[in-house]
PyMOL Python script that loads the backbone (N, CA, C, O; Angstrom):
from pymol import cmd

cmd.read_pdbstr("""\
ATOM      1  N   UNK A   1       0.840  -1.181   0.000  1.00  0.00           N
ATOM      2  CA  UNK A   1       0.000   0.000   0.000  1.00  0.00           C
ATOM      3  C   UNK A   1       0.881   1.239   0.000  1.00  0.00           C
ATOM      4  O   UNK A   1       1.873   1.300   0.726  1.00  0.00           O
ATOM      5  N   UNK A   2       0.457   2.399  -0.954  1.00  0.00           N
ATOM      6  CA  UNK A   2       1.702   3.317  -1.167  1.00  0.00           C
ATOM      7  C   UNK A   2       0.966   4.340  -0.487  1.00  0.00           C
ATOM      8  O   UNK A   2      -0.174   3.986  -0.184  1.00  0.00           O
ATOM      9  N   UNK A   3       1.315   5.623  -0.126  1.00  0.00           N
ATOM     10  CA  UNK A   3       1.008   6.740   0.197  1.00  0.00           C
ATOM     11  C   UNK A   3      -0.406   7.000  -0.209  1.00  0.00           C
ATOM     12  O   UNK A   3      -1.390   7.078   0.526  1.00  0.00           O
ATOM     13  N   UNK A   4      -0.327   7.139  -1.702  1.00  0.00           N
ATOM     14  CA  UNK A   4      -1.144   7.731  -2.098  1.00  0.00           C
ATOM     15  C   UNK A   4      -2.682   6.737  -2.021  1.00  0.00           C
ATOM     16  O   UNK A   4      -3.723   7.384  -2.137  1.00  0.00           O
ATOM     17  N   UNK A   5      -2.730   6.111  -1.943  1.00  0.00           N
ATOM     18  CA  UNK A   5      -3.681   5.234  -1.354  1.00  0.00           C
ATOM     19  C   UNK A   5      -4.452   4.828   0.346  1.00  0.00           C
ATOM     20  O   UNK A   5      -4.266   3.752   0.914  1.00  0.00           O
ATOM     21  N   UNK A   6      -5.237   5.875   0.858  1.00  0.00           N
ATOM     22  CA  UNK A   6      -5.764   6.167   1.581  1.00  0.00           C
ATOM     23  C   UNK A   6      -7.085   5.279   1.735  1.00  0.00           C
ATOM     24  O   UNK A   6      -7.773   5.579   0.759  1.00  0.00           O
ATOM     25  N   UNK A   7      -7.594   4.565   2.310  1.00  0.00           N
ATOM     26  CA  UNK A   7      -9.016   3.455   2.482  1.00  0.00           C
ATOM     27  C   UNK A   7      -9.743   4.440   3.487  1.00  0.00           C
ATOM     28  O   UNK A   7      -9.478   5.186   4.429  1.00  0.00           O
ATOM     29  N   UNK A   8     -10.751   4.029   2.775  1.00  0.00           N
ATOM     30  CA  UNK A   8     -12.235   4.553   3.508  1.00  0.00           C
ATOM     31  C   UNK A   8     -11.949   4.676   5.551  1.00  0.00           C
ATOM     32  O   UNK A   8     -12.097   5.708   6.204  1.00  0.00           O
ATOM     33  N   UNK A   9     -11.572   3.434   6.056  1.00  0.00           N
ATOM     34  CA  UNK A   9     -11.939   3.801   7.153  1.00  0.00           C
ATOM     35  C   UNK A   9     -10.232   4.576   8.102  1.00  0.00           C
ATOM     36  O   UNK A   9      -9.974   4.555   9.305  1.00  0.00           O
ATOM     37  N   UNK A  10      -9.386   5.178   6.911  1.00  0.00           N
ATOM     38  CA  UNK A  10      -8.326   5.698   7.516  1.00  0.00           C
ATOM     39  C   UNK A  10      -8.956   7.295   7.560  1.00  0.00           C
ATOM     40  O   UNK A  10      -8.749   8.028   8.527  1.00  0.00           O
ATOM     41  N   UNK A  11      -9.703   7.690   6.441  1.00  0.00           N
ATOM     42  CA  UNK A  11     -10.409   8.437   5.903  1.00  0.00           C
ATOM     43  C   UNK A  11     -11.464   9.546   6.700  1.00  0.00           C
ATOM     44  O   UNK A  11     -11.470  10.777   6.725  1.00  0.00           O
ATOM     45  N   UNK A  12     -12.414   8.439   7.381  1.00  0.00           N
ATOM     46  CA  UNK A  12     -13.192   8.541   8.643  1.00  0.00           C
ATOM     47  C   UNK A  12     -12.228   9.052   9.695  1.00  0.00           C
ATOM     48  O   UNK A  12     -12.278  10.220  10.081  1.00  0.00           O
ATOM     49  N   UNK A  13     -11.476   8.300  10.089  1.00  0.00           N
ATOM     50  CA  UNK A  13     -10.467   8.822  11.342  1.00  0.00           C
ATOM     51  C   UNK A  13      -9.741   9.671  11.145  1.00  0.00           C
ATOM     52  O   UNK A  13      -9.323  10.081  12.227  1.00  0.00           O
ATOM     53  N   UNK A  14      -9.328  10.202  10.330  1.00  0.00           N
ATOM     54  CA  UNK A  14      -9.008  11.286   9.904  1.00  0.00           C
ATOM     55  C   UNK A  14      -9.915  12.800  10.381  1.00  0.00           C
ATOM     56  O   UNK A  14      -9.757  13.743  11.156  1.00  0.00           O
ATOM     57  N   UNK A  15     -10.893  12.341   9.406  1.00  0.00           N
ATOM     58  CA  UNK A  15     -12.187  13.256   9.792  1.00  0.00           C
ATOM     59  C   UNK A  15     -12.579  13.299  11.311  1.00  0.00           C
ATOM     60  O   UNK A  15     -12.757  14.450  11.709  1.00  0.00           O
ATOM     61  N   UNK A  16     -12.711  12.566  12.016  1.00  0.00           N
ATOM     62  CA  UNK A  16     -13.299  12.280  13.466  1.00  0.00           C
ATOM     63  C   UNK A  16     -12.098  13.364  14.016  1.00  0.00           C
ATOM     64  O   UNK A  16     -12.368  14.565  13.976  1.00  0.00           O
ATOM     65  N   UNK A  17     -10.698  12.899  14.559  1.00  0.00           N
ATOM     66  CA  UNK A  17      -9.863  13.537  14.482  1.00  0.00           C
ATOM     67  C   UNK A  17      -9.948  14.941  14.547  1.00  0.00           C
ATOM     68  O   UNK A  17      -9.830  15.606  15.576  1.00  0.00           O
ATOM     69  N   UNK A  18     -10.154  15.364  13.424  1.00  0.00           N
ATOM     70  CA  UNK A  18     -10.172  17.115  12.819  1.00  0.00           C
ATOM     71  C   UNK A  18     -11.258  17.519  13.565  1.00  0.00           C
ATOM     72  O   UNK A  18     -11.256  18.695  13.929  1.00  0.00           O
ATOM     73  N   UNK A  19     -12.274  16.752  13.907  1.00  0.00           N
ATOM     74  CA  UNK A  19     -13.790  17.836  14.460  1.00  0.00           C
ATOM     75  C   UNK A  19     -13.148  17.274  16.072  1.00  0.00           C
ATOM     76  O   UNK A  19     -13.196  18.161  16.925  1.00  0.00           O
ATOM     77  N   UNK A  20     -12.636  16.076  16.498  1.00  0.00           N
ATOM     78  CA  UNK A  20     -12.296  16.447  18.174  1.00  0.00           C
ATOM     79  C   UNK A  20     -11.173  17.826  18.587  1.00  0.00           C
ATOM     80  O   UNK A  20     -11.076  18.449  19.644  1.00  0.00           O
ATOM     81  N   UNK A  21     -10.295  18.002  17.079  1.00  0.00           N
ATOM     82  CA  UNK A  21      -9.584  19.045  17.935  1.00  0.00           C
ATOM     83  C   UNK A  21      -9.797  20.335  17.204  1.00  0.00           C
ATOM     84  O   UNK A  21      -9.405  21.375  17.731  1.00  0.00           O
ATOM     85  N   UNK A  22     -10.450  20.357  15.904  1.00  0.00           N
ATOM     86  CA  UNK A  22     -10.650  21.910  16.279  1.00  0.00           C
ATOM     87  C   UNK A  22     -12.404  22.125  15.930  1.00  0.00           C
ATOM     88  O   UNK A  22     -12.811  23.202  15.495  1.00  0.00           O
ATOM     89  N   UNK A  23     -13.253  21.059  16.165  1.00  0.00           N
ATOM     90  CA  UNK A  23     -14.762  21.593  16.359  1.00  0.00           C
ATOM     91  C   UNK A  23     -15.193  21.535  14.765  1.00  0.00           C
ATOM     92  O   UNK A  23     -14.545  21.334  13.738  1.00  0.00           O
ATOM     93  N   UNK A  24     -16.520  21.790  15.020  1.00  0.00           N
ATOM     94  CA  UNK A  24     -17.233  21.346  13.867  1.00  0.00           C
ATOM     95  C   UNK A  24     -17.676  22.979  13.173  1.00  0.00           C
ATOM     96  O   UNK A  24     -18.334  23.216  12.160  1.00  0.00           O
ATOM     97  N   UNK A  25     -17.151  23.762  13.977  1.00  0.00           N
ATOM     98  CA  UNK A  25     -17.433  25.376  13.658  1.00  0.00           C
ATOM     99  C   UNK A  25     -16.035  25.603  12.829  1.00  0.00           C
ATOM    100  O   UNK A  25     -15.874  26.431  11.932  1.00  0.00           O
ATOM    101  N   UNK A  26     -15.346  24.950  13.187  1.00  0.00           N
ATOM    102  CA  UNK A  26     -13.362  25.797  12.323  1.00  0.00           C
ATOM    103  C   UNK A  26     -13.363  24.554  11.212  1.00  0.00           C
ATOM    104  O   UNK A  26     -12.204  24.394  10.830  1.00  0.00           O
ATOM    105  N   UNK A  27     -14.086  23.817  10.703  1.00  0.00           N
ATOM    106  CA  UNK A  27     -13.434  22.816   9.510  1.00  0.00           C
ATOM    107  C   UNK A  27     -13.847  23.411   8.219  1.00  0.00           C
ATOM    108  O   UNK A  27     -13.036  23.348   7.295  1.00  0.00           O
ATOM    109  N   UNK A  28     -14.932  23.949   8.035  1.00  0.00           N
ATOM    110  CA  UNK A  28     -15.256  24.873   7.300  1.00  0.00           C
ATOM    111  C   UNK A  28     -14.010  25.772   6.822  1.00  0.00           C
ATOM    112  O   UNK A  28     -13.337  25.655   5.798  1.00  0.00           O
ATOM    113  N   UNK A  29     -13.925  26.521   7.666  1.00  0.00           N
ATOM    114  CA  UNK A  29     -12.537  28.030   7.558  1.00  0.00           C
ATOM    115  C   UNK A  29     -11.025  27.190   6.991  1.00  0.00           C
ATOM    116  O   UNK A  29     -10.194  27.644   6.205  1.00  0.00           O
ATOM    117  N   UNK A  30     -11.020  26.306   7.446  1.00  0.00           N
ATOM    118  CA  UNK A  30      -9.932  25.207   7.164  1.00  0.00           C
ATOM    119  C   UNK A  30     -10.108  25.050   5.733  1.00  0.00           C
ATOM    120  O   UNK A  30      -9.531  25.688   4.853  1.00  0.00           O
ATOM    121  N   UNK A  31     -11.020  24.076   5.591  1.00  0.00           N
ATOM    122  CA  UNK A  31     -11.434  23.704   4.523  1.00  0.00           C
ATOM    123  C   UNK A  31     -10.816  24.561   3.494  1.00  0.00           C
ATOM    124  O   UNK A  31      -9.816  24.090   2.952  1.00  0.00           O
ATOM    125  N   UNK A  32     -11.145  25.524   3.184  1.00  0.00           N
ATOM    126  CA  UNK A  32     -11.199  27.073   2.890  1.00  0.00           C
ATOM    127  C   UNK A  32      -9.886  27.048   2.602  1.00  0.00           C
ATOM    128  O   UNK A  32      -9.325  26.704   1.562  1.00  0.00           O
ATOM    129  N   UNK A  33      -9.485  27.409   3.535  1.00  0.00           N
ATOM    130  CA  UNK A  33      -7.566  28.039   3.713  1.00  0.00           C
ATOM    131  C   UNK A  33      -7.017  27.020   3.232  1.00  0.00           C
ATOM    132  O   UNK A  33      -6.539  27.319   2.137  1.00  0.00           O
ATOM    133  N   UNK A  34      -6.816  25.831   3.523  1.00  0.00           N
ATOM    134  CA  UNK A  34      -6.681  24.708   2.662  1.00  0.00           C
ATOM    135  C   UNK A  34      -6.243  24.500   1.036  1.00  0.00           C
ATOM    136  O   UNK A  34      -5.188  24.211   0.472  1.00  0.00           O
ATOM    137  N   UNK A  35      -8.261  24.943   0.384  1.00  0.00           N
ATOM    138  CA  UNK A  35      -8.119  24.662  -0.456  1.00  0.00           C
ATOM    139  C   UNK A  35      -7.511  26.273  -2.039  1.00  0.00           C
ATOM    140  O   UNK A  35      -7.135  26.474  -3.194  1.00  0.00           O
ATOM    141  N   UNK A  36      -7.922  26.937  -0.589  1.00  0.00           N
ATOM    142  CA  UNK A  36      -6.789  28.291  -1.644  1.00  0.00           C
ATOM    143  C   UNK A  36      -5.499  28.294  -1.348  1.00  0.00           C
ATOM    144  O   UNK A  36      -4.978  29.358  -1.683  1.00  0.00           O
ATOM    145  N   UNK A  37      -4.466  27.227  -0.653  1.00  0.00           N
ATOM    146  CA  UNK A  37      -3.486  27.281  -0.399  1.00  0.00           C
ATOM    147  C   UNK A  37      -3.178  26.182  -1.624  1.00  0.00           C
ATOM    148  O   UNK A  37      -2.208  26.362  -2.361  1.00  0.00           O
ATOM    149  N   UNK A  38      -3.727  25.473  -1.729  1.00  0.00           N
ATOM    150  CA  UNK A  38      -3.588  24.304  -2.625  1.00  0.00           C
ATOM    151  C   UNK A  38      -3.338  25.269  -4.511  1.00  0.00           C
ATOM    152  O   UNK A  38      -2.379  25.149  -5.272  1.00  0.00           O
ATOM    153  N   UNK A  39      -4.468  26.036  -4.675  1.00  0.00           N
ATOM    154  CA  UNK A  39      -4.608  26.656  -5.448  1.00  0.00           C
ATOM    155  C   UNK A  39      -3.629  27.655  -5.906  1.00  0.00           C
ATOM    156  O   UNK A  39      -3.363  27.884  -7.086  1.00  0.00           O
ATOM    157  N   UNK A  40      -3.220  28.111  -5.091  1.00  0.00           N
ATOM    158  CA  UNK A  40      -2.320  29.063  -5.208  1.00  0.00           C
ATOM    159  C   UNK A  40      -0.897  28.024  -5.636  1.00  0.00           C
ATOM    160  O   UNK A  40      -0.218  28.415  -6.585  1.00  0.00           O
ATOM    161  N   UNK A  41      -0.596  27.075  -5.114  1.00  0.00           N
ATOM    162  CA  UNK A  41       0.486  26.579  -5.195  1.00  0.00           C
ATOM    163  C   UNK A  41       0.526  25.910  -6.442  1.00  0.00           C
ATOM    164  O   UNK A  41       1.555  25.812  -7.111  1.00  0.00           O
ATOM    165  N   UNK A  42      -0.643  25.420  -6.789  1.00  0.00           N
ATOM    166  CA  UNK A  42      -0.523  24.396  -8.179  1.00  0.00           C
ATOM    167  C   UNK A  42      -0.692  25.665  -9.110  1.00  0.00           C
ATOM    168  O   UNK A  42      -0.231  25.381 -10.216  1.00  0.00           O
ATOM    169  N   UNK A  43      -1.247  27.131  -9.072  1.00  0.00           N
ATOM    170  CA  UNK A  43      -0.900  27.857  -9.657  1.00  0.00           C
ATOM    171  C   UNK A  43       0.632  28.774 -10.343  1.00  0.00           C
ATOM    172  O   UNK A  43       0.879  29.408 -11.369  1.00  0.00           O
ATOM    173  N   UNK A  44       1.418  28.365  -9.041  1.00  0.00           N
ATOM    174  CA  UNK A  44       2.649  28.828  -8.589  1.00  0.00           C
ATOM    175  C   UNK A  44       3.357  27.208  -9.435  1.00  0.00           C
ATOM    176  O   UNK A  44       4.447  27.333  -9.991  1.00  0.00           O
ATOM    177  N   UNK A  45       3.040  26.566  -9.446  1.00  0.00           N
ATOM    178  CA  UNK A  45       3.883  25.604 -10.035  1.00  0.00           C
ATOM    179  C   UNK A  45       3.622  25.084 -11.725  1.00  0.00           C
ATOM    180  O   UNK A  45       4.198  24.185 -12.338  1.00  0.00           O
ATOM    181  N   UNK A  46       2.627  25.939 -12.145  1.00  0.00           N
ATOM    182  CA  UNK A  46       2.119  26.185 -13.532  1.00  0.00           C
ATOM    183  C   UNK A  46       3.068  26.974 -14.115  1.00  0.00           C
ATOM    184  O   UNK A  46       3.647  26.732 -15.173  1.00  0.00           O
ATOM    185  N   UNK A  47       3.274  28.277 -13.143  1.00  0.00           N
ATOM    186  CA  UNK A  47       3.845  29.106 -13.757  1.00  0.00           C
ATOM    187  C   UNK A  47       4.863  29.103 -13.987  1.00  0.00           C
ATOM    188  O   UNK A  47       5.218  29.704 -15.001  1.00  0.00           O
ATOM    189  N   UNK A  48       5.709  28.518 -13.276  1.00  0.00           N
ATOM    190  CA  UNK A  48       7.276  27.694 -13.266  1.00  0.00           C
ATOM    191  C   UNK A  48       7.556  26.751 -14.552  1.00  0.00           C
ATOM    192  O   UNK A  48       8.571  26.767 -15.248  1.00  0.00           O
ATOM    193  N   UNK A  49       6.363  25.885 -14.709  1.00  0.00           N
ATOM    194  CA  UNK A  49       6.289  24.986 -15.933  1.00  0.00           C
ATOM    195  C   UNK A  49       6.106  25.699 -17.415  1.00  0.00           C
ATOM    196  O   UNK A  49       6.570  25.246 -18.461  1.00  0.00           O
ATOM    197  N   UNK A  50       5.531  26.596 -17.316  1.00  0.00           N
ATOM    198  CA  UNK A  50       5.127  27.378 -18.575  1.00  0.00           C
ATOM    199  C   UNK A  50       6.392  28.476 -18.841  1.00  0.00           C
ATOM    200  O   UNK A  50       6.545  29.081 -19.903  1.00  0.00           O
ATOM    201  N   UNK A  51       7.242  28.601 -17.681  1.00  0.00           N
ATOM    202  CA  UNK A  51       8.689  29.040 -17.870  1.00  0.00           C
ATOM    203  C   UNK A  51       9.252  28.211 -18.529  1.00  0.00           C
ATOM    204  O   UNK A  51       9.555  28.369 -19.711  1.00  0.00           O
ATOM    205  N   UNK A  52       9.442  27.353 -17.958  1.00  0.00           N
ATOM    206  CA  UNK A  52      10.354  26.557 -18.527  1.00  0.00           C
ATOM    207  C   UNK A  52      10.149  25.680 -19.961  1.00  0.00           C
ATOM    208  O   UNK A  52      11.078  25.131 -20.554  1.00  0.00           O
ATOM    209  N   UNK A  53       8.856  25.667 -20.351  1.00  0.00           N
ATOM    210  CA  UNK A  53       8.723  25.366 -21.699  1.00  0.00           C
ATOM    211  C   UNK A  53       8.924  26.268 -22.652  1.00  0.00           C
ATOM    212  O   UNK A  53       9.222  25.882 -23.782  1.00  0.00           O
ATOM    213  N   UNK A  54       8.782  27.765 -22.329  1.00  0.00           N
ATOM    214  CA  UNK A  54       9.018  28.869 -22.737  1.00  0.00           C
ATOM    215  C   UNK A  54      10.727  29.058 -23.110  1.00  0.00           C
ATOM    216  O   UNK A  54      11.192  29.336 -24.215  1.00  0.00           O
ATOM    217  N   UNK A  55      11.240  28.893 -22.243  1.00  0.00           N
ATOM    218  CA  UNK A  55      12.929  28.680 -22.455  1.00  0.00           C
ATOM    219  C   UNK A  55      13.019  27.805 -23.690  1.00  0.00           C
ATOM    220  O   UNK A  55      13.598  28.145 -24.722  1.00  0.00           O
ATOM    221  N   UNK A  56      12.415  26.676 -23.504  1.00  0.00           N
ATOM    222  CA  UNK A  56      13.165  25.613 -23.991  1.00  0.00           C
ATOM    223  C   UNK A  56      12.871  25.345 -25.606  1.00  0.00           C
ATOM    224  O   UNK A  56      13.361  24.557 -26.415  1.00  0.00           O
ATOM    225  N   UNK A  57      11.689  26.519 -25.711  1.00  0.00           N
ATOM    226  CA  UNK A  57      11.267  26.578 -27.028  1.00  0.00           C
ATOM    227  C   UNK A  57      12.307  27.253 -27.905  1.00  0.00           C
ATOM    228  O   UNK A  57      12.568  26.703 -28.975  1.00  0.00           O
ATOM    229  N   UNK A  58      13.219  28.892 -27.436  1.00  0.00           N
ATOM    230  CA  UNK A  58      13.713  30.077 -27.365  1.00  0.00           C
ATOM    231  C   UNK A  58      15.612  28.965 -28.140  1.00  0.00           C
ATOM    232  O   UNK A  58      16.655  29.589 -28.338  1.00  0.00           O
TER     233      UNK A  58
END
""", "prot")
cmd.dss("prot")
cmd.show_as("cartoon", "prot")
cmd.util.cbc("prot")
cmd.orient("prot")
């Protein structure tokens, strides 16, 4: 089983987890910050790629 392969009931505990320590009011805001951090970065790593194809065309 590699990393990237996560099963349903690791999944759950995971989740259970997140609402015992920061509540069922902050997963939301998380959620959130999370998923524009994610965004930003795979944006940030687009732009790096589209450099460098840019070079390599030149």
């Amino acid at each position: 089983m590699g990393i990237g392969s996560i099963g349903i009931p690791s999944l759950i505990l995971i989740v259970v987890v997140a609402l015992l320590i920061f509540g069922p009011s902050k997963l939301p805001e998380i959620g959130k910050a999370a998923g524009g951090s994610l965004k930003e970065f795979k944006n940030a790593t687009k732009g790096i790629n589209d450099e460098e194809n840019e070079n390599k065309t030149k």
